[in-house]
C-alpha positions, 0 to 999 in steps of 0.5 A, spaced: 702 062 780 701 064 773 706 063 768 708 066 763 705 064 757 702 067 752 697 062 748 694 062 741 690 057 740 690 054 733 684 054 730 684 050 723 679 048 719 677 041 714 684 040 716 688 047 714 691 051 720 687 058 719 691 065 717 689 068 723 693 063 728 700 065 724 698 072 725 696 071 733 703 068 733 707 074 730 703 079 734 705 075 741 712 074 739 712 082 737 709 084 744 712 078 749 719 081 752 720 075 756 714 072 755 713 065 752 709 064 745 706 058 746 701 054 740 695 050 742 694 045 738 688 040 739 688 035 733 688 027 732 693 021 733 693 021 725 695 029 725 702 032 723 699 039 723 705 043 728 709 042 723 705 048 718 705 051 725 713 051 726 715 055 721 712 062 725 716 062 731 713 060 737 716 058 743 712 051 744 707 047 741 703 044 746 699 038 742 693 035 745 693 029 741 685 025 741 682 021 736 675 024 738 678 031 737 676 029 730 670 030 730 670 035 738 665 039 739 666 047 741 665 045 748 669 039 748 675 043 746 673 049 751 673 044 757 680 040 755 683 047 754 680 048 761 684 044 764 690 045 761 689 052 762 689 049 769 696 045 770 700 050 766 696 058 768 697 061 762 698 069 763 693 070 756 691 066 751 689 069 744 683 068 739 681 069 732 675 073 732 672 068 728 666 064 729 670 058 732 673 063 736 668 066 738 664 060 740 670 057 744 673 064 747 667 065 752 665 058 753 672 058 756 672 065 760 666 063 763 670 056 766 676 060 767 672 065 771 676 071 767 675 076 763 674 077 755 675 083 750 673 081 744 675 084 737 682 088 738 685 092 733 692 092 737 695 088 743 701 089 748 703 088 754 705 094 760 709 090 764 705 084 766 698 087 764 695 084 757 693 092 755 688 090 749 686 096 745 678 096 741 673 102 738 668 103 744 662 108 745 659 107 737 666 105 735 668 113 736 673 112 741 679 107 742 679 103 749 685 100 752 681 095 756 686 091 762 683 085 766 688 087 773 685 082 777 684 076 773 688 071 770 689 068 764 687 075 760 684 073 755 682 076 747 681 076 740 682 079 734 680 079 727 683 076 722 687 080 718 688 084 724 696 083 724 701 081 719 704 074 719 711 073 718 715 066 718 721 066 723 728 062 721 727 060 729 729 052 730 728 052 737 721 050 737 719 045 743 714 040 741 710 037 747 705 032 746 700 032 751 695 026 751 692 025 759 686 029 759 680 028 761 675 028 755 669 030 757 664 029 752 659 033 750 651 031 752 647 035 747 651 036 741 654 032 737 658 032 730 655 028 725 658 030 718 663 036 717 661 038 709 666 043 707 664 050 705 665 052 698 671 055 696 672 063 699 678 064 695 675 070 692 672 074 698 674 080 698 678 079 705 683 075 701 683 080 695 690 082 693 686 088 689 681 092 692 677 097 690 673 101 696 667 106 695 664 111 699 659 116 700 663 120 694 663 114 689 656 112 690 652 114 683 652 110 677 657 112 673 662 112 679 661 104 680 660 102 672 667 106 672 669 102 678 667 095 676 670 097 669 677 098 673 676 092 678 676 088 671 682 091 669 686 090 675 683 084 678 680 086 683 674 087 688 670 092 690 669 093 697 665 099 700 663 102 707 657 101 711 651 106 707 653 103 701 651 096 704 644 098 701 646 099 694 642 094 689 650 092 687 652 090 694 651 087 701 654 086 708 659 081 705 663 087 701 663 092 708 670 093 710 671 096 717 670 094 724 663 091 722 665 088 715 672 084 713 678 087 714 683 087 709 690 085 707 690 087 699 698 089 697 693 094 693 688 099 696 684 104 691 679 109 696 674 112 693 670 117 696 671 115 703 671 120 708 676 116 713 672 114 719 675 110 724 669 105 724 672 103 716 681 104 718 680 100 723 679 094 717 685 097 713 690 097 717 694 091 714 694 093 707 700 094 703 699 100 697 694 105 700 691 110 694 686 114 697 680 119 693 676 125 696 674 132 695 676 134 701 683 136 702 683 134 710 679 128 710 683 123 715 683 118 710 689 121 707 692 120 713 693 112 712 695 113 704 701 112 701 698 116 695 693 122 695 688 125 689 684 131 691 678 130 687 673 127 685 672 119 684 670 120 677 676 124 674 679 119 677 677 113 674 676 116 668 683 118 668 686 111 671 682 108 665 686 111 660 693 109 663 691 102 663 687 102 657 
């Protein structure tokens, strides 16, 4: 018989618990009900990370404690939560959409036999169905996709998707788990971890943002933009068509195919509002949104509207903050 656990697997890196596990254990608190929040955390004997992972509020934290969890592979953690899946039958585990979710998430559908919905914008429960929602048909539509027959449900989510709030809960359970079978991977193994260099200023992690479109992509409108960003300390990002402008890549793209974002401060410029680019703004605090057209549906996801062009305004911002 399946529990009734919603699980969110920890993922964490050189030895940091990520982000989006704090924002999967929030959002799985928001929609549990009756349901229990339970973290699973695979780390070495020497490891004291449930430690970070209390201050958000789960129910439990399920610690699979291994010295060879230190240097595991992808497949090696897909089998031992496998098995764990097995004994406990968790209603539904959740992912980050990163790329070790997106390597762990399906190695572990495919052993379970269960289905799997990748990048979700928005998660609830109907009773006892996992109802996970995502852009389908070129990202013009939202789907709610359910897996009725299956279980445990499973999904990811990107990072930024949902916020991550701290609970003053002290009733969290700690359960050490050290008995299960380690089934070392034959092909593949880890011989050397090198950190990545610093992502801090990645526009995912920008506390400002500057955003352009279609409407703010002549010279003078991204000159003026850069001018801002400089002044506020903030980071441009753009939409997809602008991805191929000398000034910019896929690593500035915002939206269901580029970075979502969480800035306390959001500056749209010439954006029209297409649901491809909301979906990725979703978490931001302060929305200020610029564009010709009085009925772009940008505006309705901004705190603050200019009917206008791009220029005028930065022109006009600039002289404020001069």
């Amino acid at each position: 018989m399946t529990s009734q656990e919603i699980w969110v697997y920890a993922e964490k890196h050189v030895g940091i618990i990520q982000p989006v596990t704090y924002q999967l254990i929030t959002k799985a608190k928001e929609i549990a009900g009756d349901k229990k929040v339970v973290v699973i955390l695979f780390e070495a004997t020497d490891k004291k990370l449930e430690d970070n992972i209390k201050e958000y509020g789960p129910d439990e934290i399920v610690v699979v404690k291994d010295d060879r969890l230190k240097d595991a592979t992808d497949s090696e953690i897909a089998s031992l939560m496998a098995e764990l899946a097995k004994h406990r039958k968790p209603n539904s585990i959740l992912f980050g959409a990163t790329v070790v979710g997106r390597s762990i998430a399906p190695r572990l559908q495919a052993k379970l036999n269960t289905g799997l919905t990748s990048d979700c914008l928005n998660l609830t429960f109907d009773g006892d169905l996992l109802v996970q929602i995502k852009p389908s048909y070129g990202d013009n539509i939202m789907c709610e996709i359910i897996c009725p027959d299956h279980r445990p449900q499973m999904a990811s989510v990107r990072p930024n998707t949902f916020e991550a709030k701290k609970s003053n809960s002290e009733l969290v359970t700690v359960t050490e788990v050290s008995d299960l079978s380690f089934k070392e991977a034959k092909r593949v193994k880890i011989i050397e971890e090198t950190p990545l260099l610093s992502k801090s200023d990645s526009i995912a992690n920008a506390d400002r943002v500057i955003a352009l479109g279609r409407g703010a992509a002549d010279e003078k409108a991204v000159a003026l933009a850069e001018e801002l960003a400089r002044k506020l300390g903030a980071k441009i990002g753009v939409t997809r068509p602008l991805t191929d402008h000398p000034k910019f890549s896929g690593d500035d793209q915002i939206g269901q195919s580029g970075n979502a974002i969480a800035p306390r401060l959001l500056i749209n410029l010439g954006i029209h509002g297409a649901v491809q680019y909301t979906t990725g703004i979703g978490s931001a605090e302060l929305i200020v949104s610029v564009n010709k057209d009085p009925e772009a549906p940008i505006f309705q996801h901004s705190d603050y509207s200019y009917i206008g062009d791009s220029v005028s305004f930065l022109e006009g911002f600039l002289k404020v903050v001069q």
